[in-house]
N, C-alpha and C positions, 0 to 999 in steps of 0.2 A: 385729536384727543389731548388732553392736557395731561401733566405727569400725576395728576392724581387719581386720576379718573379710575373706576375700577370696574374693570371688562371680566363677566361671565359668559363661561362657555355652558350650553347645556347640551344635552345627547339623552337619547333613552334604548335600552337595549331589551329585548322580546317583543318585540311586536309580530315577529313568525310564528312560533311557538302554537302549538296546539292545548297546552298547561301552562299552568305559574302567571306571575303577575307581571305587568312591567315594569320596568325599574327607568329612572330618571337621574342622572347628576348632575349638580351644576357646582360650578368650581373656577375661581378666580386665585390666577397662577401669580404671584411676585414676579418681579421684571428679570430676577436671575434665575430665574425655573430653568431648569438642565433639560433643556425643550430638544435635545437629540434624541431622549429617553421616549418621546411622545410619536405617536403615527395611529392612524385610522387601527382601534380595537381589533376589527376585522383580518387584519393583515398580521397584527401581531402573536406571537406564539401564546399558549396559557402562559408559560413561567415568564414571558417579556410583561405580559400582561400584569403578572401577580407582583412582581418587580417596581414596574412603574406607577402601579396603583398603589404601593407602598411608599414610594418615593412622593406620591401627588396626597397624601393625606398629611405624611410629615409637612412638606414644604409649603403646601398651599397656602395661602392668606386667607382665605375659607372652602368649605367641599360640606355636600349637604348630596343625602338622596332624599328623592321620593317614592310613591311605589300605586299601582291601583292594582287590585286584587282581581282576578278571573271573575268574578259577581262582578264588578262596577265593571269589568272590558264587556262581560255578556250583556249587563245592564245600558251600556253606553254607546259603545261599539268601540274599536282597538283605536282608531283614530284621536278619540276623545278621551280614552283614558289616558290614552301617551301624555295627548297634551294635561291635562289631570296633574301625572305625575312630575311631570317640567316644572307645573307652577308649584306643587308642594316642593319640589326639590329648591326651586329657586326661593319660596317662602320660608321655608326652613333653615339657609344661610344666617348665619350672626351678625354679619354684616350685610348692609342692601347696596348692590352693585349697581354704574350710574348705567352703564348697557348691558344688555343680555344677549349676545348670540349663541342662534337655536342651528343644529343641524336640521338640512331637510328644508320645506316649504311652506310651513305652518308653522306658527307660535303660539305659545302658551301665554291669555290673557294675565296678565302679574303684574300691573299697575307700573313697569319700567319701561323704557324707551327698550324695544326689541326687535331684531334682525334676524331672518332665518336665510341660510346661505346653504346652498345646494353644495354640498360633498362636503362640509364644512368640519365633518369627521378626519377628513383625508389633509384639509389645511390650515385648519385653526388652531394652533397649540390648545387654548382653555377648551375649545371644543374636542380636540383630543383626548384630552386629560379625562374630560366629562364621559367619554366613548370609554375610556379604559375603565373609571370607577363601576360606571352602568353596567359595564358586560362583567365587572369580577363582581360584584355585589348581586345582582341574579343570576349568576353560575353558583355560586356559593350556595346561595338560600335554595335553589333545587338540588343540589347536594344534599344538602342537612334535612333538605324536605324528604328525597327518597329512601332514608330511612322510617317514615312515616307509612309509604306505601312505596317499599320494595321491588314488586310484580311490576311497575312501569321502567324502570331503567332507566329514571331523571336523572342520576348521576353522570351518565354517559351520553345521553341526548339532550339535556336540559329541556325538554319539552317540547323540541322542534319533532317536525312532522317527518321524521325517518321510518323506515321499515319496521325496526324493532317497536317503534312508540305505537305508530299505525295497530300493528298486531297485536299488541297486548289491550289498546282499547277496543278492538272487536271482540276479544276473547273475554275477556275481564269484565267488561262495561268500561265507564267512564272513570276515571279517579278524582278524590273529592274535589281536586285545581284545577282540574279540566274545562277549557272553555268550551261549554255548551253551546256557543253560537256559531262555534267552527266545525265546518262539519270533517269528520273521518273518513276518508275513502281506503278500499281494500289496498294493499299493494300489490 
């Protein structure tokens, strides 16, 4: 790569989830990114999380999400919205990056030279970065969502398929984010 080239990472985070939408980032780090602050989302605590996603908006050379809504993941299927939200996330940057790596083993069509690199959360700094923005940006937004509808407990499950979530959509019916195409079993 040449010293100007400029490498995006992307990542999307909810694609378990029984609710909510998926969320996409793609984010191109400057060459002095405090790349110690970065590790696979997953691994990292909420407040590391909310930390370095702080730190990757200030310092980025650009950071953009995407997002496809529970309609377009029922409408499409989770696969196809991910990828969806990659390409808006990547379309949305201010600047156009000359590569795009993608966590994972599919890419998002987006008219750039693209790479998807298996664990790529776990060792790509920009795809790091993109892992941290994705999972604090759809934590967030089901937060502020379940004051909307309370009874589900989005705050605390973000809409993964845990016991409490399970329960309340037997009991309740469905909630209006609820992806219809996934089905609910008892716990």
């Amino acid at each position: 790569m040449m010293e100007h080239d400029l490498i995006c990472g992307v990542d999307e985070a909810g694609r378990g989830p029984l609710a909510g939408p998926v969320t996409a980032a793609a984010v191109i780090l400057p060459d002095d990114f405090p790349r110690e602050v970065l590790d696979d989302s997953k691994v990292l605590t909420a407040e590391q999380r909310l930390a370095a996603a702080a730190l990757i908006r200030s310092k980025a050379v650009a950071w953009s999400l995407g997002w496809a809504s529970n309609g377009e993941i029922d409408d499409l299927n989770i696969l196809d919205a991910a990828l969806l939200a990659m390409r808006r996330a990547v379309q949305a940057l201010p600047v156009r990056p000359s590569l795009v790596l993608v966590d994972g083993t599919f890419c998002p069509a987006c008219g750039i030279p693209t790479n998807a690199i298996v664990r790529g959360d776990a060792t790509v700094p920009e795809i790091m970065a993109a892992s941290i923005l994705a999972k604090t940006a759809r934590d967030s937004w089901m937060e502020e969502y379940s004051r909307i509808e309370p009874e589900y407990g989005f705050e605390r499950h973000k809409g993964y398929p845990t016991v409490e979530h399970r329960r309340a959509v037997l009991a309740v019916g469905p909630s209006r984010i609820q992806r219809l195409s996934f089905r609910v079993t008892a716990p």
